[in-house]
Gaussian input, Z-matrix of N, CA and C with variables (Angstrom, degrees):
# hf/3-21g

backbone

0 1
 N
 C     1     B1
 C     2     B2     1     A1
 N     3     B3     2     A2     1     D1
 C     4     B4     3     A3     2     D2
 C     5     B5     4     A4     3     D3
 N     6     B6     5     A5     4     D4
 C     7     B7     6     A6     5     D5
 C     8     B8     7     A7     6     D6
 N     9     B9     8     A8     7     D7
 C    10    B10     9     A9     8     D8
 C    11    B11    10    A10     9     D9
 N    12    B12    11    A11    10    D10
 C    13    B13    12    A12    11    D11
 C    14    B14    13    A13    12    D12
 N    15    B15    14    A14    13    D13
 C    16    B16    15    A15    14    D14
 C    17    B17    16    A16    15    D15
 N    18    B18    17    A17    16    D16
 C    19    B19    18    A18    17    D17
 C    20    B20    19    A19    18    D18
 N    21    B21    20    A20    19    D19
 C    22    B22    21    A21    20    D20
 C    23    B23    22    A22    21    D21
 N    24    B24    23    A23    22    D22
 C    25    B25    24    A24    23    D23
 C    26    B26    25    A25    24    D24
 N    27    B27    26    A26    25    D25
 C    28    B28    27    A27    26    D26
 C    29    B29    28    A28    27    D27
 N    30    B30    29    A29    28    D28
 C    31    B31    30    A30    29    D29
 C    32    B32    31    A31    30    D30
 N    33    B33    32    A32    31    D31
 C    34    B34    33    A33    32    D32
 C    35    B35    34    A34    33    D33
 N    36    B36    35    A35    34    D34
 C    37    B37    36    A36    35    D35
 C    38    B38    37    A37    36    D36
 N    39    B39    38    A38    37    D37
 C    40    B40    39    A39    38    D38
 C    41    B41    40    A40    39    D39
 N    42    B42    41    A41    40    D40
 C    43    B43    42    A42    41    D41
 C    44    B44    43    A43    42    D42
 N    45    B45    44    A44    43    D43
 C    46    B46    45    A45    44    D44
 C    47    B47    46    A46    45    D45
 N    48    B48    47    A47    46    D46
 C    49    B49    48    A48    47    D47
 C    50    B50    49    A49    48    D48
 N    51    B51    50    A50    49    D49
 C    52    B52    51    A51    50    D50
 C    53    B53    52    A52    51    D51
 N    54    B54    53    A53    52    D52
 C    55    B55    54    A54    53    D53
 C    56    B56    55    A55    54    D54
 N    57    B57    56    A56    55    D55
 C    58    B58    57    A57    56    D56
 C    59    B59    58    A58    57    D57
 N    60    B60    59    A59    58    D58
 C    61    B61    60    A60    59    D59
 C    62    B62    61    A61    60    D60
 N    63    B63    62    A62    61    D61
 C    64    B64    63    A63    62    D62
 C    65    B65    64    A64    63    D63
 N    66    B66    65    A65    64    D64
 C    67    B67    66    A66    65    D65
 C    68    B68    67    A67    66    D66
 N    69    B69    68    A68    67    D67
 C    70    B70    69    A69    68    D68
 C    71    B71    70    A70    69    D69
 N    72    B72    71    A71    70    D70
 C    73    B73    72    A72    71    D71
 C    74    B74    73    A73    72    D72
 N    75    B75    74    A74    73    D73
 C    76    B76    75    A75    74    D74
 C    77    B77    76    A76    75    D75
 N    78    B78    77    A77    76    D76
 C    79    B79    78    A78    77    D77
 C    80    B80    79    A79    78    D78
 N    81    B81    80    A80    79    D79
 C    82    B82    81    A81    80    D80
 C    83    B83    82    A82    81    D81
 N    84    B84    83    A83    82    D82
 C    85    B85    84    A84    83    D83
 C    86    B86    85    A85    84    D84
 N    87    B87    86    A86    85    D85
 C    88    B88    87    A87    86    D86
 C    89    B89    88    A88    87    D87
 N    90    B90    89    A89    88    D88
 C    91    B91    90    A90    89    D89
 C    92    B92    91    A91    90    D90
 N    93    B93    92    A92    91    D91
 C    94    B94    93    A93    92    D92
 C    95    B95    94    A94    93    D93
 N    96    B96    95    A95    94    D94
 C    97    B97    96    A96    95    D95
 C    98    B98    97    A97    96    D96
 N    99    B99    98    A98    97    D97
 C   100   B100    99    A99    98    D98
 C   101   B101   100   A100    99    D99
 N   102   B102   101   A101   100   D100
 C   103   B103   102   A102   101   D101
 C   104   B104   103   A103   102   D102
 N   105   B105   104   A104   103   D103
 C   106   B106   105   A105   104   D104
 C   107   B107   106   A106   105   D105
 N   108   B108   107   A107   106   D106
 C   109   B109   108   A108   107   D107
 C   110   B110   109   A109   108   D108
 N   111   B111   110   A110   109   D109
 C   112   B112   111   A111   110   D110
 C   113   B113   112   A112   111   D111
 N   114   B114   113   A113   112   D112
 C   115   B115   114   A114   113   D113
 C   116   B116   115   A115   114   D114
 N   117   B117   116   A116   115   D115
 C   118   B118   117   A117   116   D116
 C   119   B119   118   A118   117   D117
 N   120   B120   119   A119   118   D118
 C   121   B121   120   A120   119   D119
 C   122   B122   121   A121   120   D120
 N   123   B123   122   A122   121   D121
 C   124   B124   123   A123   122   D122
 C   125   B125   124   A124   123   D123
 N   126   B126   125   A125   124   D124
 C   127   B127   126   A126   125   D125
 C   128   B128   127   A127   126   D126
 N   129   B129   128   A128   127   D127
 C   130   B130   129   A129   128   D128
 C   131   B131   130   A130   129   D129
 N   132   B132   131   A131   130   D130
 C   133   B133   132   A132   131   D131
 C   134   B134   133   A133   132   D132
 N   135   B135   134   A134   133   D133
 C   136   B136   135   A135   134   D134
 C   137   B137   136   A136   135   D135
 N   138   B138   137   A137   136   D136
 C   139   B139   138   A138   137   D137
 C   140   B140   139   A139   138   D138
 N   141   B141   140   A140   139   D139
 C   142   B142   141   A141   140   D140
 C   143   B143   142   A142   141   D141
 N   144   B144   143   A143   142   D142
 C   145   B145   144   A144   143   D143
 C   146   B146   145   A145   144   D144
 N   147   B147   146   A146   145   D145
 C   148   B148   147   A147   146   D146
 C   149   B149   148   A148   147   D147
 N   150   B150   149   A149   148   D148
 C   151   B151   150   A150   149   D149
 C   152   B152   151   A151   150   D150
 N   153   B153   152   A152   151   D151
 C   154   B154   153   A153   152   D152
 C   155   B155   154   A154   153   D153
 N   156   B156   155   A155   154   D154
 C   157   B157   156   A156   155   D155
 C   158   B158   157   A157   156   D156
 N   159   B159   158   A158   157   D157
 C   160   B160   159   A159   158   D158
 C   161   B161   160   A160   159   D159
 N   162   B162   161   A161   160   D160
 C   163   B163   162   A162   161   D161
 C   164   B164   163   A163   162   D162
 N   165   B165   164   A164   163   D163
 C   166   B166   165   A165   164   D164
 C   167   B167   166   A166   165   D165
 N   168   B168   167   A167   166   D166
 C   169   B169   168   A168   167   D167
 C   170   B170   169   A169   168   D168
 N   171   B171   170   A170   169   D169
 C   172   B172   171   A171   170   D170
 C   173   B173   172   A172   171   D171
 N   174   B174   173   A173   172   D172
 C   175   B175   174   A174   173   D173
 C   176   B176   175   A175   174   D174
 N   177   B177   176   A176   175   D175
 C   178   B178   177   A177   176   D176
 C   179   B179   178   A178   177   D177
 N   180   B180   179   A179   178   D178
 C   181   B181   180   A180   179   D179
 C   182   B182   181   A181   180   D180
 N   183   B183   182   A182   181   D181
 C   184   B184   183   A183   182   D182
 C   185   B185   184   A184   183   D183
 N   186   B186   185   A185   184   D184
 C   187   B187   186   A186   185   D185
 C   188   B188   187   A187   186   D186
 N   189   B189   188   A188   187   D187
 C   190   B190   189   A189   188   D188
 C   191   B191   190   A190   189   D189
 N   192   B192   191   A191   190   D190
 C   193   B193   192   A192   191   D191
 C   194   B194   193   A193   192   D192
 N   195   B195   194   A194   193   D193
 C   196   B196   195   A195   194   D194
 C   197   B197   196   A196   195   D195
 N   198   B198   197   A197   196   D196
 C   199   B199   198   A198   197   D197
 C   200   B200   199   A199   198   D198
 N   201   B201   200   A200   199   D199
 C   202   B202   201   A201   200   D200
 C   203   B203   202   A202   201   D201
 N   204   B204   203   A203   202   D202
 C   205   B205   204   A204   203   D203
 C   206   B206   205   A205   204   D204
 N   207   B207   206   A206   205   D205
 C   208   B208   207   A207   206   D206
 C   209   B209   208   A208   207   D207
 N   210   B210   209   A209   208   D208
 C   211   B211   210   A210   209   D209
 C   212   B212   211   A211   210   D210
 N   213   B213   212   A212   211   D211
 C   214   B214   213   A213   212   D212
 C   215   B215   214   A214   213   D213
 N   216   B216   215   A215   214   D214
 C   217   B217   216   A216   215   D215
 C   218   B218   217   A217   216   D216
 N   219   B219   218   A218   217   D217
 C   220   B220   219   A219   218   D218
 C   221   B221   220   A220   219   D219
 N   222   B222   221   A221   220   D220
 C   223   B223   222   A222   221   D221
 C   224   B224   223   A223   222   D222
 N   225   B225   224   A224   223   D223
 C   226   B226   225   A225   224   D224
 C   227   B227   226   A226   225   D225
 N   228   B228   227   A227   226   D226
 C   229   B229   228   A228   227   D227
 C   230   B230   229   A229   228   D228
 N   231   B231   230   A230   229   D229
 C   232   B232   231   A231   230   D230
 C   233   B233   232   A232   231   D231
 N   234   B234   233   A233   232   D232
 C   235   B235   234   A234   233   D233
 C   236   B236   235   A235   234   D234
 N   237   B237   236   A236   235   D235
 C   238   B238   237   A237   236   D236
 C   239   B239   238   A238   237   D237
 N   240   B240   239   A239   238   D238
 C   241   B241   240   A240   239   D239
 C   242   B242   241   A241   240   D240
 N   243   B243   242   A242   241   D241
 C   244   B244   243   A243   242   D242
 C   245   B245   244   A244   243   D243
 N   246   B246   245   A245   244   D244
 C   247   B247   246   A246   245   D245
 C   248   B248   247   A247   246   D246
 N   249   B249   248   A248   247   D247
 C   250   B250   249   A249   248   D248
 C   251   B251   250   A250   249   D249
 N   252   B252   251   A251   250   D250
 C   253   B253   252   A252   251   D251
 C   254   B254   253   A253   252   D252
 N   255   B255   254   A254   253   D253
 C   256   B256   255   A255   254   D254
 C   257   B257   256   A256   255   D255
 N   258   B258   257   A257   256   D256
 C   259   B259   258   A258   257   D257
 C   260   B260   259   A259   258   D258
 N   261   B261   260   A260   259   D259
 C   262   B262   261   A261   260   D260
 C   263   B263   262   A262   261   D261
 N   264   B264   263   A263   262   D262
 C   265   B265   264   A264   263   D263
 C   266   B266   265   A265   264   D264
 N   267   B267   266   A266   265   D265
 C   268   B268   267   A267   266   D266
 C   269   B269   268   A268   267   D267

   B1=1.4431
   B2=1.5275
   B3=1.1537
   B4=1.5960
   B5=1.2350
   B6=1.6770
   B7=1.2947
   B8=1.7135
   B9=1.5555
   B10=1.8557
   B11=1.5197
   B12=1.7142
   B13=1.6148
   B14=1.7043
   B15=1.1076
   B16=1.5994
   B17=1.3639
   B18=1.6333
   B19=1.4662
   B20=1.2949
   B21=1.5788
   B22=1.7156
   B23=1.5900
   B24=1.3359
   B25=1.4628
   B26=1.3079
   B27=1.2463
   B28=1.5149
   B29=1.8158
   B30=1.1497
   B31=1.7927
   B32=1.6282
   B33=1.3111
   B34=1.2724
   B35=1.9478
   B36=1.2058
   B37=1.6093
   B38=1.6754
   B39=1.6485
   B40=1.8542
   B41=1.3842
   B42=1.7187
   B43=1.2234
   B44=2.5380
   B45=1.0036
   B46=1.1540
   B47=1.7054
   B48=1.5025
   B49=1.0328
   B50=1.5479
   B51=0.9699
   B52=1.4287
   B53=2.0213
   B54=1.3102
   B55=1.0274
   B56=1.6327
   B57=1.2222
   B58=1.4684
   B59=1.7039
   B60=1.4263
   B61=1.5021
   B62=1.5096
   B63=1.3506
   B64=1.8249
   B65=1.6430
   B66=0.8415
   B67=1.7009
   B68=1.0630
   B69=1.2304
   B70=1.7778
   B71=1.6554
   B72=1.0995
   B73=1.6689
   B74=1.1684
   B75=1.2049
   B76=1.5404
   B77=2.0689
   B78=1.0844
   B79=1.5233
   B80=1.1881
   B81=1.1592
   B82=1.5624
   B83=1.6067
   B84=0.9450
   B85=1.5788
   B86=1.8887
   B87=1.5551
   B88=1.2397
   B89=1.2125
   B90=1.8664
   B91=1.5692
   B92=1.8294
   B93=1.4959
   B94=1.2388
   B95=1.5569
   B96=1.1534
   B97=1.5570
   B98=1.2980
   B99=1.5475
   B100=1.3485
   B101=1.1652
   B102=1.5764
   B103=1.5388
   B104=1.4544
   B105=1.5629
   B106=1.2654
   B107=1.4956
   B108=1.4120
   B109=1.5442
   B110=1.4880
   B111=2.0424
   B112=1.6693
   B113=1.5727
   B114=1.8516
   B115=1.9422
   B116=1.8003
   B117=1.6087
   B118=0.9733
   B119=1.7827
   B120=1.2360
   B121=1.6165
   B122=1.6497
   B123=1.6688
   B124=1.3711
   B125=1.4333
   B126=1.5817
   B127=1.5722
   B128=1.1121
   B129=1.6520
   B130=1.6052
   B131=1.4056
   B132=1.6083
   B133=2.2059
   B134=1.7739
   B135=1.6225
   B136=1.7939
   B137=1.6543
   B138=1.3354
   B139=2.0160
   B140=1.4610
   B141=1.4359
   B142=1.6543
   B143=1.6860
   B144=1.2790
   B145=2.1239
   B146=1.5904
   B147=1.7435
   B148=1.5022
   B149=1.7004
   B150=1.3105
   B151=0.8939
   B152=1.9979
   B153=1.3870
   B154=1.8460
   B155=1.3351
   B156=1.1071
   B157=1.3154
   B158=1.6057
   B159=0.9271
   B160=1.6568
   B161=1.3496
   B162=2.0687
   B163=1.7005
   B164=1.4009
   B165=1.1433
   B166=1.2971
   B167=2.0343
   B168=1.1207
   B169=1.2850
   B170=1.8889
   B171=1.0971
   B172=1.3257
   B173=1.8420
   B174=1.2614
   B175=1.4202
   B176=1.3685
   B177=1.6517
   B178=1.5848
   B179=1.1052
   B180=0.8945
   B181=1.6879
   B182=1.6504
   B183=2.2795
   B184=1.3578
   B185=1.8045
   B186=1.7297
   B187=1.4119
   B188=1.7197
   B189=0.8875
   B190=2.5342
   B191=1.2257
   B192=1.1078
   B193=1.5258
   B194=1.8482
   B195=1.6441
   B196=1.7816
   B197=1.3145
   B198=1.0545
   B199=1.6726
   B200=1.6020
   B201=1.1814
   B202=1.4773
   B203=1.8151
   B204=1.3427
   B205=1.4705
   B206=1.5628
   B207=1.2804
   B208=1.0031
   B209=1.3407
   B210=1.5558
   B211=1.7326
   B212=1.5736
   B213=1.5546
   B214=1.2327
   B215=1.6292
   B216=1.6779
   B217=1.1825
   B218=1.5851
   B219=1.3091
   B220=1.5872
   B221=1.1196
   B222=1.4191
   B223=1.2192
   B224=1.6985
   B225=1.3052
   B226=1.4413
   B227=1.9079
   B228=1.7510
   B229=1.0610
   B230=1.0916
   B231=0.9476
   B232=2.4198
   B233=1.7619
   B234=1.1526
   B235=1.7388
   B236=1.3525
   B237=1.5579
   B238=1.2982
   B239=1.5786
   B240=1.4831
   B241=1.9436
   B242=1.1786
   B243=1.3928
   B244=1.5306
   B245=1.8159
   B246=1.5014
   B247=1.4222
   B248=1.0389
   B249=1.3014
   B250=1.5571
   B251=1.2087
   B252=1.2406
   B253=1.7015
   B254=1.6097
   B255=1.5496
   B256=1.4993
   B257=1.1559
   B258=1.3343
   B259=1.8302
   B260=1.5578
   B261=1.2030
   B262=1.6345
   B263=1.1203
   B264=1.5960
   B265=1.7857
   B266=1.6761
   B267=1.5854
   B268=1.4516
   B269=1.4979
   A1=111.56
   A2=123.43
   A3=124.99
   A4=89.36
   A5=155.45
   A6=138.91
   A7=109.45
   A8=105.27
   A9=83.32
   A10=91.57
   A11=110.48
   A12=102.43
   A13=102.55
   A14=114.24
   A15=137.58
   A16=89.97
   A17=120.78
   A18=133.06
   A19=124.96
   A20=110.62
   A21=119.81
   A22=91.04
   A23=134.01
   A24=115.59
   A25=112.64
   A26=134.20
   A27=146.83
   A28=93.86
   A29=105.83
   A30=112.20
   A31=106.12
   A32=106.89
   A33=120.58
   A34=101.86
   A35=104.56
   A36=117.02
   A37=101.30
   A38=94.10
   A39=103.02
   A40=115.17
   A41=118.12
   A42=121.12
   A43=81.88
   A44=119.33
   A45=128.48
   A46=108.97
   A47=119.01
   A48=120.50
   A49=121.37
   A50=134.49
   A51=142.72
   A52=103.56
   A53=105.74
   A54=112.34
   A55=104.60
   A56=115.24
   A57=107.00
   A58=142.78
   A59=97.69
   A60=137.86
   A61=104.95
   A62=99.95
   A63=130.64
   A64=117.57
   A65=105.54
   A66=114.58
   A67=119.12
   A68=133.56
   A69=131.44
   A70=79.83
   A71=135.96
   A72=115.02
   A73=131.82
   A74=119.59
   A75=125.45
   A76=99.46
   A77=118.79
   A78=109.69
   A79=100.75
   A80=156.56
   A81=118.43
   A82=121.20
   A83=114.93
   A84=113.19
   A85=102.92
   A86=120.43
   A87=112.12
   A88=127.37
   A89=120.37
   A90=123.79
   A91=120.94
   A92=103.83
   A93=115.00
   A94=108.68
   A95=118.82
   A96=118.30
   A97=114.94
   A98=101.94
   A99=110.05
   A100=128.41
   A101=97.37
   A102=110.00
   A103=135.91
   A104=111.37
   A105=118.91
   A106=113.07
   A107=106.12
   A108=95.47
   A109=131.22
   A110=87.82
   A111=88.13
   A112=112.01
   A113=103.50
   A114=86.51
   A115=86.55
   A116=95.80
   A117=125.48
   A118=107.82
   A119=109.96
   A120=106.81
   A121=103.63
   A122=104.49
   A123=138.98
   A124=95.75
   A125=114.75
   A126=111.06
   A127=117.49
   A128=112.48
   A129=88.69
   A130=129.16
   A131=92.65
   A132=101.89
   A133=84.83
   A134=123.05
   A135=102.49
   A136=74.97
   A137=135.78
   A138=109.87
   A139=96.42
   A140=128.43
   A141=144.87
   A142=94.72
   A143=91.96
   A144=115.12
   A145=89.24
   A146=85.52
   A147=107.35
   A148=139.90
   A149=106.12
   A150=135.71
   A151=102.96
   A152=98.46
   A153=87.51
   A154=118.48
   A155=137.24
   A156=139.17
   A157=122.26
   A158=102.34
   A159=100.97
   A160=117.16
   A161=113.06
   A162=92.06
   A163=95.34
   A164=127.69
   A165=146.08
   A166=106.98
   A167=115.65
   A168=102.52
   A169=105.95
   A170=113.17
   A171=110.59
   A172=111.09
   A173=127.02
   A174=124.36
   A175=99.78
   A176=117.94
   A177=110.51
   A178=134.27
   A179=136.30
   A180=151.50
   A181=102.56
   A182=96.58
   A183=85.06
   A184=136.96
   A185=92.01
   A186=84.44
   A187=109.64
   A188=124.69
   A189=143.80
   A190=74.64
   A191=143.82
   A192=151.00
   A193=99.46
   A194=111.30
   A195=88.22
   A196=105.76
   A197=151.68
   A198=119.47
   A199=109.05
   A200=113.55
   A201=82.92
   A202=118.35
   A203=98.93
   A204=92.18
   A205=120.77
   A206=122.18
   A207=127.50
   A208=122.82
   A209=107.78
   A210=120.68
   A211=102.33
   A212=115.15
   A213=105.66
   A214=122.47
   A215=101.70
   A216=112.87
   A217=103.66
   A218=126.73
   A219=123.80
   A220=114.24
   A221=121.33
   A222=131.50
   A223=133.70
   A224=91.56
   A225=109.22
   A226=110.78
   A227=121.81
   A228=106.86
   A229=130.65
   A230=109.77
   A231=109.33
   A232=79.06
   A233=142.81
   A234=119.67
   A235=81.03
   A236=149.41
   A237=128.02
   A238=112.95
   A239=101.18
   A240=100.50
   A241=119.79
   A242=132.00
   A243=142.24
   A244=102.39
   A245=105.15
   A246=93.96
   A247=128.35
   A248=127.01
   A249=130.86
   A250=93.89
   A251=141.51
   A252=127.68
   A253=95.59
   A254=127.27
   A255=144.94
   A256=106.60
   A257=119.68
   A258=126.38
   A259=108.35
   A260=129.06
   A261=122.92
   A262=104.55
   A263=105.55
   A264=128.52
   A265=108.17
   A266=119.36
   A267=102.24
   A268=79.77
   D1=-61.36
   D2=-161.99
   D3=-113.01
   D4=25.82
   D5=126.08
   D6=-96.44
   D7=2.42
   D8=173.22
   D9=-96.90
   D10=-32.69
   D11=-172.35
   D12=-41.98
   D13=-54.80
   D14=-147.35
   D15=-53.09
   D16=-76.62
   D17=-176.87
   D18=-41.00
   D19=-15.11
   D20=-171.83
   D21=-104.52
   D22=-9.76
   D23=-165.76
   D24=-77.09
   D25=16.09
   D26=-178.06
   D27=-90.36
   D28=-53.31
   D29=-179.75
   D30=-55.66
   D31=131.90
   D32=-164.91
   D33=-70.82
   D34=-34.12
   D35=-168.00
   D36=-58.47
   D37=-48.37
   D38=-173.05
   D39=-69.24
   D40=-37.23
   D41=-148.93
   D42=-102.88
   D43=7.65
   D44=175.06
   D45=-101.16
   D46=-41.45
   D47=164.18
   D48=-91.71
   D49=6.25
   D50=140.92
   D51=-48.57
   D52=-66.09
   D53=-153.07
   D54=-71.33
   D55=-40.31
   D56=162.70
   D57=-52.27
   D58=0.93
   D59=169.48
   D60=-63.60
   D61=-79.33
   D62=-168.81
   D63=-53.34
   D64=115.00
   D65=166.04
   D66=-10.08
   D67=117.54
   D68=-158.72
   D69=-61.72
   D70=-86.66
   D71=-176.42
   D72=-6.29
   D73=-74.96
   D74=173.65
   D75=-44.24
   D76=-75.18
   D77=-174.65
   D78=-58.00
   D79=-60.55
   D80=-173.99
   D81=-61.66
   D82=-23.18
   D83=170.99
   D84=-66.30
   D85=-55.70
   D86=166.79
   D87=-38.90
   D88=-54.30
   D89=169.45
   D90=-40.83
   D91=-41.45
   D92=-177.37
   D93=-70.92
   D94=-44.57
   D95=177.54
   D96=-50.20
   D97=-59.68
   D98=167.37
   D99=-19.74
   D100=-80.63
   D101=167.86
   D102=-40.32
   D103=-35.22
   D104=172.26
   D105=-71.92
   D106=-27.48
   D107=-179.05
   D108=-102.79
   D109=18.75
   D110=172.34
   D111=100.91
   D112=-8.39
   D113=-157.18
   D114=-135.31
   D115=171.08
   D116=-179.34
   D117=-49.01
   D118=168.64
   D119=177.98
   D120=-70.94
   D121=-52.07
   D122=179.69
   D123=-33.47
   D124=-64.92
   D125=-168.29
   D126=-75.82
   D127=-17.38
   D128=173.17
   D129=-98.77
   D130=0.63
   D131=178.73
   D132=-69.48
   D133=-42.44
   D134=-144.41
   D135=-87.07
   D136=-29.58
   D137=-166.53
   D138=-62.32
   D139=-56.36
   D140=-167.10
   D141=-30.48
   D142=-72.06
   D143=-171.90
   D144=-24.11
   D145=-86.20
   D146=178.21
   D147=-13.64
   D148=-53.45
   D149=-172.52
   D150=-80.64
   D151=-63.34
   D152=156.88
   D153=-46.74
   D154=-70.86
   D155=172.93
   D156=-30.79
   D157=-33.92
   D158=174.02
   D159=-98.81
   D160=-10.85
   D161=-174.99
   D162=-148.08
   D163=22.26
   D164=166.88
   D165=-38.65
   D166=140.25
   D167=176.30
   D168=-85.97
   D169=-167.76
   D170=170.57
   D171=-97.39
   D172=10.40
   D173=165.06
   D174=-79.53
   D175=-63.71
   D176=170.65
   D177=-54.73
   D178=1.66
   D179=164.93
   D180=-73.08
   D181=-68.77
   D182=179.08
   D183=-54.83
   D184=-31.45
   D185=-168.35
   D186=-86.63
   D187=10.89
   D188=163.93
   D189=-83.52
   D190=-104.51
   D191=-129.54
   D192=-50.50
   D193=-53.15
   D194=166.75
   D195=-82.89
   D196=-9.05
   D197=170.32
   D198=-83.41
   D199=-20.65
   D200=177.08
   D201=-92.90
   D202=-14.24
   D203=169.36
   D204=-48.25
   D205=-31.32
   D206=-176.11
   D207=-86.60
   D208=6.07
   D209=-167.25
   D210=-89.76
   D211=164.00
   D212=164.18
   D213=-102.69
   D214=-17.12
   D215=162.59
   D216=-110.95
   D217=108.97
   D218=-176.70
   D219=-75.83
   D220=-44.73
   D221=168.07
   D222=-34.16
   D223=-66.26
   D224=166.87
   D225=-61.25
   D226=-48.47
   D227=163.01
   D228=-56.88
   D229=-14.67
   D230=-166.10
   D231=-91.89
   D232=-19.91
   D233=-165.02
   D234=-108.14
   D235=-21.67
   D236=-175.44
   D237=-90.99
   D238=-21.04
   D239=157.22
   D240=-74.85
   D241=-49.85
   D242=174.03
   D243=-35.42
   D244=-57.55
   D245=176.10
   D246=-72.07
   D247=-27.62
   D248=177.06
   D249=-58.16
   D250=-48.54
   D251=-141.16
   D252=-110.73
   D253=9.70
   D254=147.18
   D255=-60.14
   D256=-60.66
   D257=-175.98
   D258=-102.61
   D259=22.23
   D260=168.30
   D261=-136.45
   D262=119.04
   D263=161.61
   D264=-36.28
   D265=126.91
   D266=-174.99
   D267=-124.53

């Protein structure tokens, strides 16, 4: 589930319907990042993911690991928290 989501977020279709998920807030703060950093929307939902995934501490792990247990799609929740907490000051 949330390693095929993960692997498809490079595809503009997936990483476009991800975003139609997310809190018109959260995606315009994503569009803007984007924009500031030069890249596609696409490239920056799968670098963002990505980029959690490889340097994430282990508090953020723990605290994805209980919200998505509780998801019915986990997949889709663990990439719609990952981005929220991409564009929100913690």
């Amino acid at each position: 589930m949330f390693g095929e989501l993960i692997a498809q977020l490079d595809r503009p279709d997936v990483a476009n319907s991800v975003m139609t998920t997310l809190h018109s807030d959260v995606a315009r703060q994503i569009e803007r990042r984007a924009t500031a950093a030069s890249m596609t929307v696409t490239d920056f939902v799968a670098g963002a993911v990505r980029e959690f995934l490889e340097s994430a501490e282990d508090d953020l792990w723990f605290q994805l690991l209980s919200i998505v247990r509780k998801s019915e799609d986990p997949g889709l929740t663990a990439v719609q928290t990952i981005l929220k907490w991409v564009v929100t000051e913690r």
